[in-house]
N, C-alpha and C positions, 0 to 999 in steps of 0.2 A: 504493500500500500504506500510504505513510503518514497519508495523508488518512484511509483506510478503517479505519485504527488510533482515529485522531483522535474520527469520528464514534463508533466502537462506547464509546471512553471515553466521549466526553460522554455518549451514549445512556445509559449504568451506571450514572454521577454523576446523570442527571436520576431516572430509574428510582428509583434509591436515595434519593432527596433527597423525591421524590414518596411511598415508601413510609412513610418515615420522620416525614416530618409529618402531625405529626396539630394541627384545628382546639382545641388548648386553652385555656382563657381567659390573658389578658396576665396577669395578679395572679401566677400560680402562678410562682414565683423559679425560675431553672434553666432556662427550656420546653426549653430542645432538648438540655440533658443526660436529662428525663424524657420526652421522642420518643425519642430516643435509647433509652433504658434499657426504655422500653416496647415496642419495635421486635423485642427479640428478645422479649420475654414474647409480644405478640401471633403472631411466627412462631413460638414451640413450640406453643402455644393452637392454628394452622391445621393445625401436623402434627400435633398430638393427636385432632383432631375429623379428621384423612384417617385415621389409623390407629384408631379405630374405626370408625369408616365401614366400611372394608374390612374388621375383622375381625381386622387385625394384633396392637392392645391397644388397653386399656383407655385413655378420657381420664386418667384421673388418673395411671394407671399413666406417660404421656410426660411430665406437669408435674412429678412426681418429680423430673424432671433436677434444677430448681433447688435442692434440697433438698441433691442429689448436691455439685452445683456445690460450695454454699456449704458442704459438710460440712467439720469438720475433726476432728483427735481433739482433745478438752481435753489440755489436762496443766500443772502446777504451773509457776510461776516463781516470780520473786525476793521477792514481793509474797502472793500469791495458791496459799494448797495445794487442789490439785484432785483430788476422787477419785469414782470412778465405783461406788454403789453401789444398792441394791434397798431399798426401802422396800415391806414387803406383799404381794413379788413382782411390783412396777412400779420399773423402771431409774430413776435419776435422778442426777442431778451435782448434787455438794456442792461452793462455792466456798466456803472459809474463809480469813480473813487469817492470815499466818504474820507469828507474834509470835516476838521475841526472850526469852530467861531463861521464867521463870514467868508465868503470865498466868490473872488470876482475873479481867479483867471479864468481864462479862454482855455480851450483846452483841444487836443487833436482829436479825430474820431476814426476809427475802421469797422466798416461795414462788412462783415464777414459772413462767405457764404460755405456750408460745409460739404463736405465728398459724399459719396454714393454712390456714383452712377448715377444721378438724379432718381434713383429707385433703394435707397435705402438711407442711411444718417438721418442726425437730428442736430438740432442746438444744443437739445439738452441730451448729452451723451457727456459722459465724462472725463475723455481728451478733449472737447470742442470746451467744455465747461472749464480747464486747466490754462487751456491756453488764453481764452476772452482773462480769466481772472490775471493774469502773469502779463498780458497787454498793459491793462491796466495798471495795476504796481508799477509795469518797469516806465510806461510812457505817460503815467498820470493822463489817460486816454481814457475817450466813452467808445466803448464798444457795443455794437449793434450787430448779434447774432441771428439770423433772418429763418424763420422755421416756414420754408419755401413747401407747396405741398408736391407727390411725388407720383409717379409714373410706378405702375402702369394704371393707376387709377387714374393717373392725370396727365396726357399726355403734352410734348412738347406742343405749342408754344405753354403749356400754363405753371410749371415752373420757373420759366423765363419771365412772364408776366408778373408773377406775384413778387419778386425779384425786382424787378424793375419798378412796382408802384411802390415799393419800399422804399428805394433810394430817391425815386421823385419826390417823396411823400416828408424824405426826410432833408432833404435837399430845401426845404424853404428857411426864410429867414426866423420865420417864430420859432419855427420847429427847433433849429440850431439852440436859440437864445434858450428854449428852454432847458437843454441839456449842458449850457455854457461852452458849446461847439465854434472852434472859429473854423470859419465860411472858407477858409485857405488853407486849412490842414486836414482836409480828410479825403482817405483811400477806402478803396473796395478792394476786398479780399479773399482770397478762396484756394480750396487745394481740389483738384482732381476737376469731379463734372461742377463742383463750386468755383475751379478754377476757371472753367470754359464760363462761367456764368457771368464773371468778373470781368471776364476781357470781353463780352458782347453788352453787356452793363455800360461798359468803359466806351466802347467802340456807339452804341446808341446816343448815350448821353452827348455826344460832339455835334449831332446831327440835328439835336433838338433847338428850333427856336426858339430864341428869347429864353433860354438856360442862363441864369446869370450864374450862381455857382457851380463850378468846375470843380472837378475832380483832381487834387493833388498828386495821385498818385494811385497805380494797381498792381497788385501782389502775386502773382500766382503761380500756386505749389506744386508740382506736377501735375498741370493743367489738361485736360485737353481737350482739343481745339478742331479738329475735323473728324467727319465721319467719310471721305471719300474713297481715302487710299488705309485699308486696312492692311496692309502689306510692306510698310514703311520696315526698314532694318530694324530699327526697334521692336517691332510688332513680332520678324521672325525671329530675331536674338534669342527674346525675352516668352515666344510663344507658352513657355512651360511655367515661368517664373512664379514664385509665391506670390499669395496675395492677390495680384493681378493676373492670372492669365488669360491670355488673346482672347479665348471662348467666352469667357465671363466679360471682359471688354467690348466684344462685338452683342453679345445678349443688352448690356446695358444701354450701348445705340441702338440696338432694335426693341428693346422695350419705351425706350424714350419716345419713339415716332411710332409705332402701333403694335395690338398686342397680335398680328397676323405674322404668324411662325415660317411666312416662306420669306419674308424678310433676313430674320436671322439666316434661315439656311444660304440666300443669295450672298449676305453680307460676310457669312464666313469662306465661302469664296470669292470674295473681293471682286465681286459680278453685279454690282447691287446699281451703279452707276447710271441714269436716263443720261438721253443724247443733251439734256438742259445741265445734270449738273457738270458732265465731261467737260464741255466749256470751261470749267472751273479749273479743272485740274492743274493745270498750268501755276497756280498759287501753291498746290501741295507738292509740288515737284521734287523729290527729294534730294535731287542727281543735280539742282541748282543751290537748293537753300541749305540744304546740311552738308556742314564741313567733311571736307576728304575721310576723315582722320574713325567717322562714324560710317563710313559706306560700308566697313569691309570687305567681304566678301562679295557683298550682294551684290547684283546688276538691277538698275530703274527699268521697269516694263507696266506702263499704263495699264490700268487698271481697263478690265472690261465692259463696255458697254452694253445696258438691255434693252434692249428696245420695245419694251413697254409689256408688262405682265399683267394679265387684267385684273380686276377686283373679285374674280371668282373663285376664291379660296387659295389661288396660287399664284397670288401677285400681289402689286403695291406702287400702282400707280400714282398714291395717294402719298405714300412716305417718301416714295422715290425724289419731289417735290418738295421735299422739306430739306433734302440733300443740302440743295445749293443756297440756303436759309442763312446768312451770315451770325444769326442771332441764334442756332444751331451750332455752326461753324464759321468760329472768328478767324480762323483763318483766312478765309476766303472772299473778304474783302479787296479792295485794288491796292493798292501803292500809292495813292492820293488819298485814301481814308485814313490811312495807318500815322502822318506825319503830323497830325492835331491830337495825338493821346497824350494822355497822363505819362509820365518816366516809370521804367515799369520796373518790377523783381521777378527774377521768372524760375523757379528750382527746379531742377530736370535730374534724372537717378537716373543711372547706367543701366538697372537691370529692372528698367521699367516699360513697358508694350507703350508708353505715353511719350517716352524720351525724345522721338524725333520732334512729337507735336510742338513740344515747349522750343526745342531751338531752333527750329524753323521760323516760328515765331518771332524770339529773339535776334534770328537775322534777317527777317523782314522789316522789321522793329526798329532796329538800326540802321539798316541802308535807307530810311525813311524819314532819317534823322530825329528819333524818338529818344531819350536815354534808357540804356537797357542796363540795367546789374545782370548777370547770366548766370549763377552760382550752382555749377554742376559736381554731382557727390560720387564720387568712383565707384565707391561700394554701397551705393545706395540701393536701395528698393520703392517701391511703389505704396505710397502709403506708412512711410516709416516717420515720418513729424507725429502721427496721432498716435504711434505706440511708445506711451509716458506712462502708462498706470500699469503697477504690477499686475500679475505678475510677465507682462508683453510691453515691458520697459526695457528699450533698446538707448546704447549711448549715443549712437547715431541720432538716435529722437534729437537728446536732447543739443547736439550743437546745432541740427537742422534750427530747433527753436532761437536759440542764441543769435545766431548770424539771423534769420528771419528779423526779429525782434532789431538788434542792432541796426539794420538796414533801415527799417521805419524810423526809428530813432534818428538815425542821420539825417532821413529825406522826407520828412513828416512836420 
């Protein structure tokens, strides 16, 4: 009995040990706390794709867990007053510093918007809750956390909308005065599909008439920014990679714009393309905008064209349209859009399916004459700024945060 104890442990321990590694390159700091930490992501990811399958729920409906997980309620400490209100009829958490006696300075603001995929996060998750507070402290900043609603209940454009009546909403002069905001010091901010939120946020606001407060400044954290070319080096490099992998990347563009599943399948062979957004292409080009040094191996081959799948269960004439959507995909504006923005920050991770988005960006950004910060992390991953709370507390988090933080401090 006790030998047959012995064998079924070892058996478990091997089992386990086998599941849990995964081949990722030596560079990335951490590897087997992010095996680890990607070990449960990959097993919710398997019972999400069995309970669709069968019909039980939706994929995204099971990824929600993590959203659940990390939920907490905000609320005020010793430091930091926190309060839960509606701006336009979209919910958001206001972080202000609680000041002693009277207090007339002005003070900087960042509008932040959080990651998902536009189909999962919150405000109130408790990395998003660490960092608004730690703005705060370190830049005696009002932060305004935006509780945008999400896909697949809501499809693009209506997280882009609620987003956007935010920053109008908060964009007036009362509004400012009442948070003691000054009119010249405030950024929009965001990491992933909050990043893309931020740069088409950024890219709208220039176009508005009779906008008299402007935007200081946009932040964004491994952004990203088109849906045309899923096939960019980044995307094959990084196909497998923690956290982010391509399938789960491409599911979140295709849940974003409808929940009709021959989308994703077109989109995961990078087939998904109408003769309207191909036009486009020519902005995502990678073979022009990303430095030599990120091509490797790979050779540029245009994405293919469809020419038009109908709405009858195996098609998407309707999202195909949303493709060439700037407010979609900020990339994809001209070269005369791009040189009235904000100065931007832009973090890009080597071993992230999003890396080419963000410097492509960055060097359209600059030949535009825009100021760019470009702060790229060798051994970074995808989503490694919001792993701060044990036990998926990475060092890497934290200098990601520092330099972030530092940067707004300078240009804020």
């Amino acid at each position: 009995m006790r030998l047959r104890n012995i064998i079924l442990f070892v058996a478990i321990c091997s089992f386990t040990a086998y599941y849990v590694y995964e081949p990722i390159p030596e560079t990335i700091e951490e590897r087997w706390k992010l095996m680890l930490t990607n070990s449960f992501f990959r097993t919710l990811s398997h019972l999400a794709d069995l309970c669709e399958s069968v019909g039980l729920k939706d994929y995204m409906d099971v990824m929600y867990v993590i959203t659940v997980i990390e939920g907490i309620v905000p609320v005020s400490d010793e430091f930091v007053k926190v309060t839960e209100e509606k701006f336009d009829g979209v919910e958001v958490v206001v972080y202000q510093p609680k000041q002693k006696g009277v207090d007339t300075d002005m003070r900087r603001a960042v509008i932040y918007l959080h990651g998902g995929g536009w189909c999962l996060g919150s405000s109130r998750m408790s990395p998003y809750d660490l960092l608004a507070r730690k703005i705060v402290t370190e830049l005696d900043a009002v932060v305004l956390s935006v509780e945008y609603r999400l896909a697949p209940s809501h499809h693009f454009p209506v997280p882009y909308e609620d987003v956007y009546r935010v920053v109008k909403h908060f964009l007036q002069k009362g509004v400012l005065a009442q948070y003691s905001v000054d009119p010249e010091r405030i950024a929009v901010s965001g990491d992933s599909a909050g990043g893309n939120l931020a740069a088409a946020v950024s890219q709208q606001l220039q176009k508005e008439p009779g906008q008299q407060i402007k935007l200081r400044a946009q932040a964004l954290l491994y952004p990203v920014l088109q849906a045309l070319d899923l096939k960019t080096p980044s995307y094959q490099q990084n196909q497998d990679m923690p956290i982010l992998p391509r399938t789960l990347m491409v599911r979140f563009w295709s849940e974003y714009f409808t929940s009709n599943k021959a989308l994703f399948r077109a989109m995961m062979a990078n087939a998904h393309n109408s003769p309207e957004s191909s036009r486009l292409l020519k902005f995502v080009n990678w073979s022009a905008f990303l430095p030599e040094v990120y091509h490797k191996e790979y050779n540029y081959s245009a994405p293919a064209v469809a020419q038009g799948l109908g709405d009858d269960g195996n098609g998407m004439d309707g999202p195909s349209e949303l493709f060439a959507d700037p407010r979609a995909s900020p990339l994809l504006v001209p070269d005369a859009d791009l040189n009235s923005l904000p100065k931007a920050y832009i973090l890009t991770c080597e071993y992230d399916v999003l890396r080419d988005d963000g410097i492509m960006y960055a060097t359209r950004l600059q030949a535009a004459g825009v100021e760019v910060t470009h702060q790229h992390y060798d051994s970074g991953f995808h989503g490694a700024l919001m792993f701060t709370v044990w036990p998926t507390d990475f060092l890497i988090a934290r200098r990601m945060t520092d330099n972030y933080i530092k940067w707004l401090k300078e240009n804020l």
